[in-house]
N, CA, C and O atoms as CSV, one atom per row, in Angstrom:
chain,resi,resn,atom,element,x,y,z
A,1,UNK,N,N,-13.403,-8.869,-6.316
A,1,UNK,CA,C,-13.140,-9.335,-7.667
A,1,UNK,C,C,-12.707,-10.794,-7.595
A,1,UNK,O,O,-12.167,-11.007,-6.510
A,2,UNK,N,N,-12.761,-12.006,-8.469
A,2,UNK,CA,C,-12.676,-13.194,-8.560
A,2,UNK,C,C,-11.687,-13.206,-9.104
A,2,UNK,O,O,-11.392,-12.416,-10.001
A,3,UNK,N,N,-10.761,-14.362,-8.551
A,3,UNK,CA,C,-9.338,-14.814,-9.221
A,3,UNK,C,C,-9.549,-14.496,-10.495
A,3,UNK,O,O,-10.633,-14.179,-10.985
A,4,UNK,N,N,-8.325,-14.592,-11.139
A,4,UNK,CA,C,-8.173,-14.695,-12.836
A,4,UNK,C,C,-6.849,-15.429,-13.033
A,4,UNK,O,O,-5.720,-15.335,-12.551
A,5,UNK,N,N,-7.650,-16.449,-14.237
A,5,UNK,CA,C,-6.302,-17.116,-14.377
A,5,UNK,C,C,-5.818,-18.214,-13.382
A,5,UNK,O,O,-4.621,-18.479,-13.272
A,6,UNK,N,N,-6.646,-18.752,-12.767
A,6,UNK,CA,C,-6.202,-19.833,-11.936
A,6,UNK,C,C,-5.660,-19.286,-10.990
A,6,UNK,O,O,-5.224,-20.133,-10.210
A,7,UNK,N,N,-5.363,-17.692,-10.493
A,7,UNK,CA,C,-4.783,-17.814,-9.231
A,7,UNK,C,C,-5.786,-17.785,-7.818
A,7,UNK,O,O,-6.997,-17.739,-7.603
A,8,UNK,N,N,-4.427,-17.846,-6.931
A,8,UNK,CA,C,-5.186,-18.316,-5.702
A,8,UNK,C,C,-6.357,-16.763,-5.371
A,8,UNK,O,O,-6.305,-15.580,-5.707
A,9,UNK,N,N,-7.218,-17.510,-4.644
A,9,UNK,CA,C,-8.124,-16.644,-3.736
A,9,UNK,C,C,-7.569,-15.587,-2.991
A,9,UNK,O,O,-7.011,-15.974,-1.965
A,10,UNK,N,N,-7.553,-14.609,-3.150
A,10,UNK,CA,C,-7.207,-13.340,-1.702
A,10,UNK,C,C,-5.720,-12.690,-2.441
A,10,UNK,O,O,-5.301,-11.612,-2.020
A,11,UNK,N,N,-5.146,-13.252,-3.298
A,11,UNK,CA,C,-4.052,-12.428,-3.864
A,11,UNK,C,C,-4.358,-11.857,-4.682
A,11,UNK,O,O,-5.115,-12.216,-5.584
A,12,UNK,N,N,-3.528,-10.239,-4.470
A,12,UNK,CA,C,-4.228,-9.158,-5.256
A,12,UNK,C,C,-3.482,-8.801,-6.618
A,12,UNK,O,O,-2.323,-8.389,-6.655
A,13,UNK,N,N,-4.162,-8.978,-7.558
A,13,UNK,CA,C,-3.931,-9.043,-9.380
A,13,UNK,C,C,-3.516,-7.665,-9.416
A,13,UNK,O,O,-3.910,-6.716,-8.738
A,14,UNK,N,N,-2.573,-7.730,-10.411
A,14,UNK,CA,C,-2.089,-6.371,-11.185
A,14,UNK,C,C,-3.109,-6.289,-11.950
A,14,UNK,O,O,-3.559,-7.166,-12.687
A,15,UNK,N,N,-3.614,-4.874,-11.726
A,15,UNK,CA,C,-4.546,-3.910,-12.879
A,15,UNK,C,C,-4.086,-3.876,-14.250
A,15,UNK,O,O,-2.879,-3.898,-14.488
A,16,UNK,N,N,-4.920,-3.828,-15.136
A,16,UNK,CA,C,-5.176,-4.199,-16.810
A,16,UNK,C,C,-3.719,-3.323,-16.701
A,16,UNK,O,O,-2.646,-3.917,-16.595
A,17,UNK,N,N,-3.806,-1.938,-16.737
A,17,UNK,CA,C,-2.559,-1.138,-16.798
A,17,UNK,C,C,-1.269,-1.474,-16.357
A,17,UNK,O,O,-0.306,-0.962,-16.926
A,18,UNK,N,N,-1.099,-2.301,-15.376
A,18,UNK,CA,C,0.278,-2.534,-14.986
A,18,UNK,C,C,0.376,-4.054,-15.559
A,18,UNK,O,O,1.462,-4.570,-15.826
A,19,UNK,N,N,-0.739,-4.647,-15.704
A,19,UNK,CA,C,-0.572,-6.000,-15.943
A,19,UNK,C,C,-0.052,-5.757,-17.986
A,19,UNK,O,O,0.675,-6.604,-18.505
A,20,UNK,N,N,-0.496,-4.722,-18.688
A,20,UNK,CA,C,0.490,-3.865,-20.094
A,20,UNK,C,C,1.366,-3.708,-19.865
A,20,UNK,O,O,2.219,-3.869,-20.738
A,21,UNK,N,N,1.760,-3.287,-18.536
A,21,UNK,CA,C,3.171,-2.015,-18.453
A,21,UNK,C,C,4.157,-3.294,-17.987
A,21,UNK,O,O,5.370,-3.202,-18.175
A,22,UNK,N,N,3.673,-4.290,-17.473
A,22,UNK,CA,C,4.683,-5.378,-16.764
A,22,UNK,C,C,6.249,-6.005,-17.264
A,22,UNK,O,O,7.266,-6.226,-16.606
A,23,UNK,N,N,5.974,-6.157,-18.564
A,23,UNK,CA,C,6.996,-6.683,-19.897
A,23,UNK,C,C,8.109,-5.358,-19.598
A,23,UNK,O,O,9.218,-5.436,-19.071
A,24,UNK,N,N,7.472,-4.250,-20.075
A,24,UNK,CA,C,8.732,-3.031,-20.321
A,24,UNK,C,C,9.095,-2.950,-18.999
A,24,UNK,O,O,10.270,-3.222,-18.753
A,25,UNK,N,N,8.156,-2.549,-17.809
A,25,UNK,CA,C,8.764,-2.474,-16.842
A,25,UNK,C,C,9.591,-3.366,-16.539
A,25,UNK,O,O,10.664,-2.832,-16.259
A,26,UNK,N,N,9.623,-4.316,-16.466
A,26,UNK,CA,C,10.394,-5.308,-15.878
A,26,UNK,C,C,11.505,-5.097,-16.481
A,26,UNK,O,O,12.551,-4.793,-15.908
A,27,UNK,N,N,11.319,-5.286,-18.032
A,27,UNK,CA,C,13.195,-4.872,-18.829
A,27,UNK,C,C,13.699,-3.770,-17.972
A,27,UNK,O,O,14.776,-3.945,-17.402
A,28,UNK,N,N,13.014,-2.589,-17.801
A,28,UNK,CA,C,14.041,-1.890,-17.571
A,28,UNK,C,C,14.456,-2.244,-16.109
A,28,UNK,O,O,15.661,-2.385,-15.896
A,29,UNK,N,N,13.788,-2.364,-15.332
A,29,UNK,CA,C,14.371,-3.085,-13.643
A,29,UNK,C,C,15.637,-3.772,-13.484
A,29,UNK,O,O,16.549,-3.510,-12.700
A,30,UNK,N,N,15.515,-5.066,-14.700
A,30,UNK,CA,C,16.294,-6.180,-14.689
A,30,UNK,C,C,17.525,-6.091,-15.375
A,30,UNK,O,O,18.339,-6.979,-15.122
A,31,UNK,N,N,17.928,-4.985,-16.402
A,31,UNK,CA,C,18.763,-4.145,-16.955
A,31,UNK,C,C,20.024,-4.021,-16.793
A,31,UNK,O,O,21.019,-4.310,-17.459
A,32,UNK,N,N,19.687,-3.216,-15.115
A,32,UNK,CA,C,21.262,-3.472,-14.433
A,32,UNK,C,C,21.503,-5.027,-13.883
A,32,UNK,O,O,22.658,-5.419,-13.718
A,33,UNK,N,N,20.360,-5.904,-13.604
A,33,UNK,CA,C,20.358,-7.083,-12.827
A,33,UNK,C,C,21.264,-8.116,-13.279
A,33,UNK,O,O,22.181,-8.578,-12.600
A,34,UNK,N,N,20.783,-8.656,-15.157
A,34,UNK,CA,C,21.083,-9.157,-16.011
A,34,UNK,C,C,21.852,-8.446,-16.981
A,34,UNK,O,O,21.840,-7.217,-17.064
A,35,UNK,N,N,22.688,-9.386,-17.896
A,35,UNK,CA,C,23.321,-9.370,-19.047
A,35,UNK,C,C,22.526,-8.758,-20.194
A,35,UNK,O,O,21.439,-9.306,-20.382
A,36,UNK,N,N,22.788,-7.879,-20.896
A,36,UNK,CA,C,21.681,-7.639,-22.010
A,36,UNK,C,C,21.265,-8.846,-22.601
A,36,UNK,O,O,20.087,-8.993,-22.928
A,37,UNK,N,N,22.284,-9.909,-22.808
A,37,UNK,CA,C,22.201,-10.687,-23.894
A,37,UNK,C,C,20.957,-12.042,-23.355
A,37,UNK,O,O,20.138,-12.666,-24.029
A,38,UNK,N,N,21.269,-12.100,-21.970
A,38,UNK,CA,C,20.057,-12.713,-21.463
A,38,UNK,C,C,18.818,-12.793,-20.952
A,38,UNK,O,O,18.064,-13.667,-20.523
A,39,UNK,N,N,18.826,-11.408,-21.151
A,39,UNK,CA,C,17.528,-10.190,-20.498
A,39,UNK,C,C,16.900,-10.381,-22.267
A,39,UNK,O,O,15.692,-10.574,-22.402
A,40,UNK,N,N,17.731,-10.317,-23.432
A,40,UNK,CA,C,17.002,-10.316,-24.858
A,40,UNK,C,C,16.578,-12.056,-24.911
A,40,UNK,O,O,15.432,-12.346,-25.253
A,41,UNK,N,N,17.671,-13.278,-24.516
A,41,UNK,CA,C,17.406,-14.340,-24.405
A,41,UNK,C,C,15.360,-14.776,-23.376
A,41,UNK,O,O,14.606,-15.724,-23.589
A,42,UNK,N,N,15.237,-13.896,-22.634
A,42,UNK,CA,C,14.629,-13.464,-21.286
A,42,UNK,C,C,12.929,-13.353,-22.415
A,42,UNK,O,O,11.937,-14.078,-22.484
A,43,UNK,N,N,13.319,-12.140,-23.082
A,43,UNK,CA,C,12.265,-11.464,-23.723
A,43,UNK,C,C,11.659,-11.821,-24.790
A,43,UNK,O,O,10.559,-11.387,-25.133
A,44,UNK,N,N,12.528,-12.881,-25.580
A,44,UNK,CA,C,12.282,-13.577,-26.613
A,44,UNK,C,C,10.898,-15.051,-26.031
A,44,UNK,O,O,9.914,-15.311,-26.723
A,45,UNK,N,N,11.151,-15.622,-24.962
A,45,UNK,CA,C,10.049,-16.263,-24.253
A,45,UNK,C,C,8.992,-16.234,-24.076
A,45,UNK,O,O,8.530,-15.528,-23.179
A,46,UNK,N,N,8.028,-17.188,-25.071
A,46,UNK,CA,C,7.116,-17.002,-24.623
A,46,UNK,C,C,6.109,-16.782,-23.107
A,46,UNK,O,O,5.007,-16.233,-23.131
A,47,UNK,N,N,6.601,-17.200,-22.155
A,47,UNK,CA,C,6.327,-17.082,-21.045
A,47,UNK,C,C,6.709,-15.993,-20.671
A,47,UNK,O,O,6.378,-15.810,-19.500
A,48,UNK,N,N,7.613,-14.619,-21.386
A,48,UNK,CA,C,7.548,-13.904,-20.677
A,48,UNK,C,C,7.356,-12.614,-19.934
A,48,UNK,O,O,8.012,-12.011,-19.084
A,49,UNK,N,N,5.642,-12.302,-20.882
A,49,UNK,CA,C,4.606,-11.756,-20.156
A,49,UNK,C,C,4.608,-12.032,-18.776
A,49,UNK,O,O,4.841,-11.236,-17.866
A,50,UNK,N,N,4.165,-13.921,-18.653
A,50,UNK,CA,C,4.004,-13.861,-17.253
A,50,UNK,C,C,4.938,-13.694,-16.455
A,50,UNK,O,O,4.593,-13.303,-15.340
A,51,UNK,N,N,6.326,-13.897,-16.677
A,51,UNK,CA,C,7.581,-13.704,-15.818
A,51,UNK,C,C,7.597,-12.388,-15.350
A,51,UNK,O,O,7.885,-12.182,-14.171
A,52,UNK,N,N,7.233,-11.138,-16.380
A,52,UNK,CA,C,7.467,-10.104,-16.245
A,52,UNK,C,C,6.102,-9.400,-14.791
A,52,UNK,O,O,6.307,-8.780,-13.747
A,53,UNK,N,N,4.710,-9.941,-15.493
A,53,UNK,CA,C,4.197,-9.926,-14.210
A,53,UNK,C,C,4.431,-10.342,-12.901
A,53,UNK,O,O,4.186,-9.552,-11.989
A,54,UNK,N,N,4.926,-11.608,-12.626
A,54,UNK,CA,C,5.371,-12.055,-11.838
A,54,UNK,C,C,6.840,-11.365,-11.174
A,54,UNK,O,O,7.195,-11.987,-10.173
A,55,UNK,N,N,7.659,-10.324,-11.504
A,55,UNK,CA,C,8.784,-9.916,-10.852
A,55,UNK,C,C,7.737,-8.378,-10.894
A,55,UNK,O,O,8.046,-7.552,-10.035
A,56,UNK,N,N,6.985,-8.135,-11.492
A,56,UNK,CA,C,6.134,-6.635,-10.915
A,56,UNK,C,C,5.353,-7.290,-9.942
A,56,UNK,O,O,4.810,-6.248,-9.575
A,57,UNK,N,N,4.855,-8.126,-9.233
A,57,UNK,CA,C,4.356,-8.986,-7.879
A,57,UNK,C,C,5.200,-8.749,-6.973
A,57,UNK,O,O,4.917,-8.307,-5.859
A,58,UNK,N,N,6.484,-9.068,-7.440
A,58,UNK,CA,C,7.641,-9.175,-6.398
A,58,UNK,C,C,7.850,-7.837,-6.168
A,58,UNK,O,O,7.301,-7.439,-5.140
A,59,UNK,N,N,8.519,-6.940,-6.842
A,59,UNK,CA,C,8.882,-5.997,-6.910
A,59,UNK,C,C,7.908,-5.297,-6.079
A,59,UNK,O,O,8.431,-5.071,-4.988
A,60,UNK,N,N,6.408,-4.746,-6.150
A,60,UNK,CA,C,5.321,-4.938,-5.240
A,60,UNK,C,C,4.917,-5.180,-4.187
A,60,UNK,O,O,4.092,-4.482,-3.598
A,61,UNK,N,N,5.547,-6.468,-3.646
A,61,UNK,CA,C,5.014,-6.903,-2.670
A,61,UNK,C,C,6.612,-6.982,-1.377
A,61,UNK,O,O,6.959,-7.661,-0.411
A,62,UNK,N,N,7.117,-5.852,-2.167
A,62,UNK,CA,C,8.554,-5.026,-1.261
A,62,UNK,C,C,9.765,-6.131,-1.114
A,62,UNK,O,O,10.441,-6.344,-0.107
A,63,UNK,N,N,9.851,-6.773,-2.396
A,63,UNK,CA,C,11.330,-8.183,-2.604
A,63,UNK,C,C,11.965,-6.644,-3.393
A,63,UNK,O,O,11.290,-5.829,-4.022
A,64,UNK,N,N,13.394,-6.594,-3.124
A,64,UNK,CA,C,14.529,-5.944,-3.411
A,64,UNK,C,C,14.789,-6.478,-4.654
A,64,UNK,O,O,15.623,-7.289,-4.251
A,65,UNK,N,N,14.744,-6.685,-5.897
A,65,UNK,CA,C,14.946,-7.222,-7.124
A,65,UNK,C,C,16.530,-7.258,-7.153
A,65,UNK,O,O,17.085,-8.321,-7.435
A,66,UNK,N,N,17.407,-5.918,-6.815
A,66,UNK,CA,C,18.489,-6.140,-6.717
A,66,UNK,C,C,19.397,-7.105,-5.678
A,66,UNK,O,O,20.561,-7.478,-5.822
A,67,UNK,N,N,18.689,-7.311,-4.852
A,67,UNK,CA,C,19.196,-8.597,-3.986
A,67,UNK,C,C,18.958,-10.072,-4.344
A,67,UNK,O,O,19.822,-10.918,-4.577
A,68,UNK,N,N,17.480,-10.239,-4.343
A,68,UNK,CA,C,16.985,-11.089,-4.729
A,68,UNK,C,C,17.176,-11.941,-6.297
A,68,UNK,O,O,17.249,-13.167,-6.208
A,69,UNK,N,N,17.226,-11.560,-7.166
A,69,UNK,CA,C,17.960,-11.786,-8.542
A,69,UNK,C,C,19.118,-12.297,-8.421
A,69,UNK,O,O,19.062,-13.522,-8.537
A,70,UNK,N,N,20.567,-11.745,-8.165
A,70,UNK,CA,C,22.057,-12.529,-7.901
A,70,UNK,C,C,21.955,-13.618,-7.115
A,70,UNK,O,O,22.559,-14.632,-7.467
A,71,UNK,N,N,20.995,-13.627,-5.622
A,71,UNK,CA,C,21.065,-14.978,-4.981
A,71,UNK,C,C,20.666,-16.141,-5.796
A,71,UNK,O,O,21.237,-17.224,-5.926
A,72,UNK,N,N,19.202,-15.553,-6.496
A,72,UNK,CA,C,18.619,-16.723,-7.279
A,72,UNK,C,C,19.643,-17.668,-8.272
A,72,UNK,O,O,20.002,-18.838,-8.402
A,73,UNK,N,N,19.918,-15.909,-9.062
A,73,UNK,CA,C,20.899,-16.838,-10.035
A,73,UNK,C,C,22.393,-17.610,-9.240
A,73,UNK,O,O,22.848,-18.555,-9.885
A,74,UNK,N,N,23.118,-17.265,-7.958
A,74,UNK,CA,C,23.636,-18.570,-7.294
A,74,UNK,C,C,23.069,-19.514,-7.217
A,74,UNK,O,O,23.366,-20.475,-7.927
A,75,UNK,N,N,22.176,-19.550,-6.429
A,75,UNK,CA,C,21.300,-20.937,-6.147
A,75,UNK,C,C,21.211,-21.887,-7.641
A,75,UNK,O,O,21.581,-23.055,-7.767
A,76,UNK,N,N,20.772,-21.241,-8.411
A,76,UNK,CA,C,20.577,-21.915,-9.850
A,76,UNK,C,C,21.676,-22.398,-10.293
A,76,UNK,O,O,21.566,-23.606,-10.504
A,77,UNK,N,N,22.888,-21.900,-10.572
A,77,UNK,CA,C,24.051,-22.414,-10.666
A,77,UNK,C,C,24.566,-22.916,-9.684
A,77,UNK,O,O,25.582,-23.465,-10.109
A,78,UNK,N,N,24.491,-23.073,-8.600
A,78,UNK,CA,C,24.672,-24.049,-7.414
A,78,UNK,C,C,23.947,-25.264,-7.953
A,78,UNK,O,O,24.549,-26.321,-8.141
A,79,UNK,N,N,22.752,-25.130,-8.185
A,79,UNK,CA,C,21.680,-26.605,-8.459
A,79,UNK,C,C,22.385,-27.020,-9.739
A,79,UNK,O,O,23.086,-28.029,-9.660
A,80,UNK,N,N,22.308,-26.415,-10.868
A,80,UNK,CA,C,23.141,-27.112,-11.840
A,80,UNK,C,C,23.876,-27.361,-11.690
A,80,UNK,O,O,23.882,-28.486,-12.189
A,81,UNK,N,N,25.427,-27.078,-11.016
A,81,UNK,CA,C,26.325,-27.363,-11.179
A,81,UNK,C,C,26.355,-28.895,-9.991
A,81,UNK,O,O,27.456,-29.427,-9.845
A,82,UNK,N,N,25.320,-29.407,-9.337
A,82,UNK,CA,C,25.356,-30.538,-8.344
A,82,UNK,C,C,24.546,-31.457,-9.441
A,82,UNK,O,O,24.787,-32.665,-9.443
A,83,UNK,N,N,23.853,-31.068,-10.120
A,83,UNK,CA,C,23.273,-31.923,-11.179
A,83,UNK,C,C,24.017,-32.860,-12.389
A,83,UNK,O,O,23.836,-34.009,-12.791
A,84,UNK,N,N,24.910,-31.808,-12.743
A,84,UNK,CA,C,26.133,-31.896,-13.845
A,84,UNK,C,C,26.781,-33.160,-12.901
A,84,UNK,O,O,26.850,-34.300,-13.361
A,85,UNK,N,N,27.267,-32.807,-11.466
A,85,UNK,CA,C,28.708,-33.681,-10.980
A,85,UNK,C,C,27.740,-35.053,-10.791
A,85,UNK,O,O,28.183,-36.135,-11.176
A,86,UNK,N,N,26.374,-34.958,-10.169
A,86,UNK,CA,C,25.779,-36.102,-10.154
A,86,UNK,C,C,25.413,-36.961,-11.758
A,86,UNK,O,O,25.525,-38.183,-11.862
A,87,UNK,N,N,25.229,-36.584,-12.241
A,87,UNK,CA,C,24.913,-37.372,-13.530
A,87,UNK,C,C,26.525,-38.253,-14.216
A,87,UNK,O,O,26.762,-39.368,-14.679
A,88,UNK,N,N,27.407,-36.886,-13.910
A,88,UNK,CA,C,28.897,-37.552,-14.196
A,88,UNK,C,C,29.148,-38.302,-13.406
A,88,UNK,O,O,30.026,-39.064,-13.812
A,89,UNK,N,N,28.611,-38.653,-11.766
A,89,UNK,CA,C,29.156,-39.660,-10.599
A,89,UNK,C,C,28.171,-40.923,-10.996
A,89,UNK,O,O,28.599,-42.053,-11.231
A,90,UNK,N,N,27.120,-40.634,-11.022
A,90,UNK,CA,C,26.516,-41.780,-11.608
A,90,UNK,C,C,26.688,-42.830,-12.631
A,90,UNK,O,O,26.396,-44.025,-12.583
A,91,UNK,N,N,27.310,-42.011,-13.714
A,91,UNK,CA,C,27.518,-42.300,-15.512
A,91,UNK,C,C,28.734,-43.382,-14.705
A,91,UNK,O,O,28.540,-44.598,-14.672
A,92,UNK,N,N,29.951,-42.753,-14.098
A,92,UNK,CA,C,31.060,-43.332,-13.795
A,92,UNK,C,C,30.839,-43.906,-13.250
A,92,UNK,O,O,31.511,-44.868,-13.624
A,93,UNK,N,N,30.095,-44.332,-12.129
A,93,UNK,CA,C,29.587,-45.716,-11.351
A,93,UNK,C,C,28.922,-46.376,-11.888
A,93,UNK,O,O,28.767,-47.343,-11.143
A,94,UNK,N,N,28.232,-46.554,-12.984
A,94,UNK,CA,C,27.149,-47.067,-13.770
A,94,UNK,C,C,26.022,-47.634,-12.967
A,94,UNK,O,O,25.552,-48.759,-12.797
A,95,UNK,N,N,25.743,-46.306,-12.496
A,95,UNK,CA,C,24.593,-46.377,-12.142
A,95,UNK,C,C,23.402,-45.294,-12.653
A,95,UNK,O,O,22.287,-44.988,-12.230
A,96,UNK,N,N,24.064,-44.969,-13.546
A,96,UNK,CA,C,22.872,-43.683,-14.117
A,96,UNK,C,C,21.768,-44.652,-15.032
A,96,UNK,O,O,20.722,-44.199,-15.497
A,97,UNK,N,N,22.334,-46.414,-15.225
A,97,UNK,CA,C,21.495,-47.233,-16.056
A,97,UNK,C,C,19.878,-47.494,-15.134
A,97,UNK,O,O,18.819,-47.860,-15.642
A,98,UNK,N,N,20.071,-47.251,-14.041
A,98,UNK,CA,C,18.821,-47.544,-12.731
A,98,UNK,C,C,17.983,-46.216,-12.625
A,98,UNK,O,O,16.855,-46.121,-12.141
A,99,UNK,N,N,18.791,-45.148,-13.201
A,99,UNK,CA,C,17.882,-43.798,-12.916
A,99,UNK,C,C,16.654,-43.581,-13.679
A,99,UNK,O,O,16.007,-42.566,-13.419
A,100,UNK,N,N,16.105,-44.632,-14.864
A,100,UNK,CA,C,15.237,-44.177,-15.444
A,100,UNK,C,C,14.223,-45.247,-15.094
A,100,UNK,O,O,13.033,-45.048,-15.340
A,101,UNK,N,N,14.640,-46.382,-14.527
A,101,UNK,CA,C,13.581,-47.524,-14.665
A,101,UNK,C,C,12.500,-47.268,-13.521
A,101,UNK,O,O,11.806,-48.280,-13.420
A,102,UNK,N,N,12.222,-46.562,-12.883
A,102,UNK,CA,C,10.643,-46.404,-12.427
A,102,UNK,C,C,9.741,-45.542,-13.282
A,102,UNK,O,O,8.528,-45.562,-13.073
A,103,UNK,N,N,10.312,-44.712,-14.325
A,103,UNK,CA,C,9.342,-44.652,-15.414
A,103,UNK,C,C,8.885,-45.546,-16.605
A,103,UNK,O,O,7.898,-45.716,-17.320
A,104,UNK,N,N,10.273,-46.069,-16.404
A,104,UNK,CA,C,9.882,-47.315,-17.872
A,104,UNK,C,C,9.126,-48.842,-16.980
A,104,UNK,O,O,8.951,-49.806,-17.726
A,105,UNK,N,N,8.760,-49.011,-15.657
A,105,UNK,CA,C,7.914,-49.869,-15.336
A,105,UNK,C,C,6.615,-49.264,-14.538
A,105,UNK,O,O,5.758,-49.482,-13.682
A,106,UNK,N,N,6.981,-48.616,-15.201
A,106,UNK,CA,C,5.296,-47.696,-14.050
A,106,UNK,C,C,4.095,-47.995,-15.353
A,106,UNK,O,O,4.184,-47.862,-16.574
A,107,UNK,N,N,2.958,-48.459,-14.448
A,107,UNK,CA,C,1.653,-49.035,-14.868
A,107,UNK,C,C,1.122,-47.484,-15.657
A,107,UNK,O,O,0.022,-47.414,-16.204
């Protein structure tokens, strides 16, 4: 069968049926994972059909959802929270005025 959807060559697509079932399944997986309130924040997304396919991939291809999920969300709040102190170290050095000018002189 030929990619669909731009994906790569040789990775194997969820069937019409699971690629339906992907959305609910996934709510209920992610349930205990997440907050209701951000699992509804989650579902309200347009993107997130494909999210939901994409954690039935994972889930699939034998990633522990219950492990894998809490690290992510560290890491993510790890990255934001180095983003936040950098933009405030910058602002206070005034140097956050230099952070934009290779887009505003780019040809």
């Amino acid at each position: 069968m030929p990619p669909r959807n731009g994906s790569p060559a040789g990775r194997e697509e969820l069937g019409e049926d699971a690629e339906k079932m992907a959305p609910g399944w996934s709510a209920d997986q992610l349930r205990g994972h997440l907050g209701d309130d951000v699992l509804a924040v989650l579902m309200q997304g347009a993107d997130w059909p494909q999210l939901a396919r994409q954690l039935v991939g994972l889930q699939q291809a034998g990633v522990d959802l219950g492990t894998f999920l809490p690290q992510m969300g560290r890491m993510t709040a790890a990255v934001h929270q180095a983003v936040v102190a950098n933009a405030a170290r910058t602002k206070a050095e005034g140097t956050d005025r230099w952070a934009d000018l290779p887009t505003r002189n780019s040809c």
